[in-house]
N, C-alpha and C positions, 0 to 999 in steps of 0.2 A: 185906437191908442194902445190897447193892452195888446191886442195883436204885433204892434210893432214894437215894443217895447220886450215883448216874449221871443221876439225876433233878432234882436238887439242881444238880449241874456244868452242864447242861444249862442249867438257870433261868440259871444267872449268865452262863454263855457268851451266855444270848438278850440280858440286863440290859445285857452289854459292848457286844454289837453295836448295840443301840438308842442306848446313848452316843456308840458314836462317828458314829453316824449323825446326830445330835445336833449336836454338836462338827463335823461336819462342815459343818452346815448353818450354825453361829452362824460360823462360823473363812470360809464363801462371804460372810455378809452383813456382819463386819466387812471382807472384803478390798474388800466394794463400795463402804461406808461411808469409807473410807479413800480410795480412787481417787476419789472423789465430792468427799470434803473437799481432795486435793492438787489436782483441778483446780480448785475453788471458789477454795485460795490464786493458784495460778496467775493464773485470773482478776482475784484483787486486785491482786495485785502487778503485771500489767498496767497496769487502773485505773489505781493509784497512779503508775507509771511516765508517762502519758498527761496527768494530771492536772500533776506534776511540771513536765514539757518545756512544758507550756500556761501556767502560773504565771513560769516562766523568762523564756519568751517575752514576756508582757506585762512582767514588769519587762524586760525589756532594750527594749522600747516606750515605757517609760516615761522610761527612763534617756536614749534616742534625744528625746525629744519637750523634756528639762529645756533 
């Protein structure tokens, strides 16, 4: 009985460890996922910044030229 039951502990101890090896792996490719999409915002909001001071610029061109 305690043999099988040691046997049993065993299974589940192997079950945990496969999980967190698991969990380990998904918890790497969301933290990559994440670092990938804050610089992707970055990048926008660059853009956007860029794009912004370029539109400014031409109306104060345009305002210069009335």
């Amino acid at each position: 009985m305690a043999e099988n039951q040691l046997k049993t502990l065993e299974q589940k101890i192997d079950e945990l460890i496969a999980l967190c090896n698991d969990l380990n792996r998904e918890n790497q490719a969301l933290k990559s996922d994440s670092a990938s999409w804050h610089s992707e915002r970055q990048d926008l909001i660059d853009k956007n910044e860029l794009a912004r001071s370029k539109v400014a610029a031409m109306i104060d061109r345009l305002r210069t030229a009335e």
